[in-house]
N, C-alpha and C positions, 0 to 999 in steps of 0.2 A: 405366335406359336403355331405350329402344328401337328395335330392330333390323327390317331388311327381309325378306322372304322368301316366297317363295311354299309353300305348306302344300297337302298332300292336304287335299281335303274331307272322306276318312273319318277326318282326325284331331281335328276341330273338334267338341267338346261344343256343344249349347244349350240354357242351362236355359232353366225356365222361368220365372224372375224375370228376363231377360233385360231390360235397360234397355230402352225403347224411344225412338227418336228421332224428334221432330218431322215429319221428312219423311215422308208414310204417305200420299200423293196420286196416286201411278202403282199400278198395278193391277202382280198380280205377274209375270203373263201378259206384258202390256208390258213391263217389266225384264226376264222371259226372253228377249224377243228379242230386245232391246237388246244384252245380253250373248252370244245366239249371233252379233251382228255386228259385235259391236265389243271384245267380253271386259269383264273389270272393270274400269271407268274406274278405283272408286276402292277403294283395301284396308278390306280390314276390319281391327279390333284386337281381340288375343286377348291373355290370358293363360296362363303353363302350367297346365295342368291337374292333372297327376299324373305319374309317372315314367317312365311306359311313351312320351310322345314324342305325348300328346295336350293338347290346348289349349282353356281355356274361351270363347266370345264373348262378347265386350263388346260392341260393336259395330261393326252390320253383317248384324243375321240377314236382311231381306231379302235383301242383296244374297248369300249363303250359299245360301238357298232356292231364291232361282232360278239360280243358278250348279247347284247341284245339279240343278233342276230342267232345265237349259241341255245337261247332259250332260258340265259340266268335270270334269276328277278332282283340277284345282289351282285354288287362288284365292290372288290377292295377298294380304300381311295385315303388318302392322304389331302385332309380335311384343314385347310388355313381357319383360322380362327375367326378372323377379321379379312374382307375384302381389299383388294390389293387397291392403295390410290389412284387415281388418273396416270400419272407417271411414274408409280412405285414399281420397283424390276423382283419378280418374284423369286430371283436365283441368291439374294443379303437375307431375305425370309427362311429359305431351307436352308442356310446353312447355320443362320441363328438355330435355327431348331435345334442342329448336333450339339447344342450346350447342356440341351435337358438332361438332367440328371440322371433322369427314368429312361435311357433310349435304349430301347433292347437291338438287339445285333441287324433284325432284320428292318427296324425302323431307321438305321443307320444305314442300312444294304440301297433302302428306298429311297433316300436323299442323294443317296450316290449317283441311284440310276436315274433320277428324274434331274438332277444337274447336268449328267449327260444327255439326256435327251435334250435340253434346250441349247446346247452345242457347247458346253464343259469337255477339254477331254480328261481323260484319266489322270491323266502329269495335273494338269491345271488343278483339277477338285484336289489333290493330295496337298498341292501348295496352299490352297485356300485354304484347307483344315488341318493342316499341320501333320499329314499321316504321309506314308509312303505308297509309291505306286502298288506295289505287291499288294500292301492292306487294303488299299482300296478296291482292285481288281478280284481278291479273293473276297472281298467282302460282297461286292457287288456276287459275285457267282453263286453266292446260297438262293438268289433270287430262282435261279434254274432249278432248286430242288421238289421234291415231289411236295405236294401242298402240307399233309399232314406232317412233315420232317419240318417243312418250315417253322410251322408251328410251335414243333418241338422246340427248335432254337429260337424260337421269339421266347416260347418259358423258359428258356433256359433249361431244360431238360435233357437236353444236349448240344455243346457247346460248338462254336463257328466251325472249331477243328473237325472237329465228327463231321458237319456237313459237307467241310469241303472233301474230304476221303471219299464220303458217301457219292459225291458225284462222279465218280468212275463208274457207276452203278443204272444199271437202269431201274426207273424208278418204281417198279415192282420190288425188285432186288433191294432196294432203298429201304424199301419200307420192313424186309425180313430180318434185315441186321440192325436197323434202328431198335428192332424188339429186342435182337439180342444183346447190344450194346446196354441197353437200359437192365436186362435183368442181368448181366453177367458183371455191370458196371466196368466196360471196358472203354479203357484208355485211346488217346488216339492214332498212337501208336500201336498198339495194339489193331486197331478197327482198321489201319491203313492195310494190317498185314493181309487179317480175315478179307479186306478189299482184294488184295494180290492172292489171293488162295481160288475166291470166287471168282476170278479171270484169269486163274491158271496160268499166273507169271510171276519170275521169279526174282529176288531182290538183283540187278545188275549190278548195283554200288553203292554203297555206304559213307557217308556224309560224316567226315569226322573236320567237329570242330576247333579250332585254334585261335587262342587271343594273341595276340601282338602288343607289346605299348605302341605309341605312335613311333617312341624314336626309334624303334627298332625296327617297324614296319618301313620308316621310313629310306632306313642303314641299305634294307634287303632291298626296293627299289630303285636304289644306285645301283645292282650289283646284278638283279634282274635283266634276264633279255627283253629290251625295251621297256624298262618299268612292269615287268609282268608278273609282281610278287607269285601269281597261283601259278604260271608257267614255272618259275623256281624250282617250287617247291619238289614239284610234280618232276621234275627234270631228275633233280638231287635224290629222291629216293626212286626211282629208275634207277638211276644208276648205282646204290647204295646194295641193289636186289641185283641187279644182275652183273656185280663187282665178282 
């Protein structure tokens, strides 16, 4: 299993066969100050290390470095339980974890991103956990949120939905309508709107939905220009308005 936690930095070993991950394009410099203004988006994963209460990295040594170099004395980490075998692959361990019962949204957000880091892409982890691209991409993106909003939705205090609206927001702004969302108990719909008010833009279109059975969906894509049931549709009431 895999548990949450925020860990001293002077507890965290790095060897130096340290995995390394894909993303190696921001300078570390940049990452520092990313971090003194925003903290750790996202955890690192360790292992235990030994019995004294230290821990190995798996990864995450960037984000460790300059956390360090940042001046924190904590960084979030996504804590395995049990040290991974000689030849055990630590990408069947995080996804075991999404079974736990107790997984709040953003401990779900973390196994997303730390599966992509070790070269998952997005299509892949969906297929691995039975979710769809959308979910998993929007799920991953609360990660971007301002730390205290995170928060919120790890309590559930306010839900994925809210977070992902709130990210049109800069993370100042994030935090003014998180206040008001909570006392005024608004919906996400609602919060998407207050979002479009506060960037002074206006609804372009409206999203009306429609169920089809199969067989019928299926009638209409005979009938469709090239199978393009929404081209159809779109076509037939065009022309229904301007008859």
């Amino acid at each position: 299993m895999v548990k949450f936690d925020y860990l001293g930095l002077d507890t965290i070993i790095i060897d130096e066969g340290l995995r390394k991950t894909p993303r190696q394009d921001t300078s570390l410099d940049e990452l520092t100050a990313s971090i003194v203004r925003h903290g750790v988006l996202q955890p690192i994963t360790v292992e235990p290390a030994d019995e004294e209460g230290r821990y190995r990295l798996l990864i995450g040594e960037r984000r460790t470095r300059a956390a360090r170099k940042a001046g924190l004395n904590t960084i979030p980490a996504q804590i395995l339980e049990e040290s991974l075998g000689l030849n055990e692959a630590l990408e069947p361990r995080l996804v075991e974890n999404l079974q736990r019962e107790d997984l709040d949204p953003l401990d779900e957000a973390e196994v997303y991103a730390t599966l992509k880091d070790i070269g998952s892409t997005i299509s892949a982890i969906g297929r691995q956990v039975g979710k769809s691209r959308p979910y998993v991409s929007h799920r991953m993106r609360l990660l971007k949120l301002h730390p205290k909003i995170r928060e919120a939705v790890r309590q559930r205090s306010l839900t994925p939905g809210h977070g992902n609206a709130l990210l049109r927001l800069e993370p100042e702004h994030q935090l003014t309508l998180a206040k008001q969302i909570q006392a005024e108990g608004l919906n996400v719909k609602e919060t998407r709107q207050r979002v479009r008010e506060l960037l002074g833009k206006e609804l372009k279109w409206r999203l009306v939905p429609v169920r089809f059975s199969r067989e019928f969906y299926q009638k209409l894509q005979k009938i469709a220009p090239k199978g393009d049931v929404k081209e159809l549709i779109q076509q037939t009431i065009q022309n229904l308005i301007t008859a």
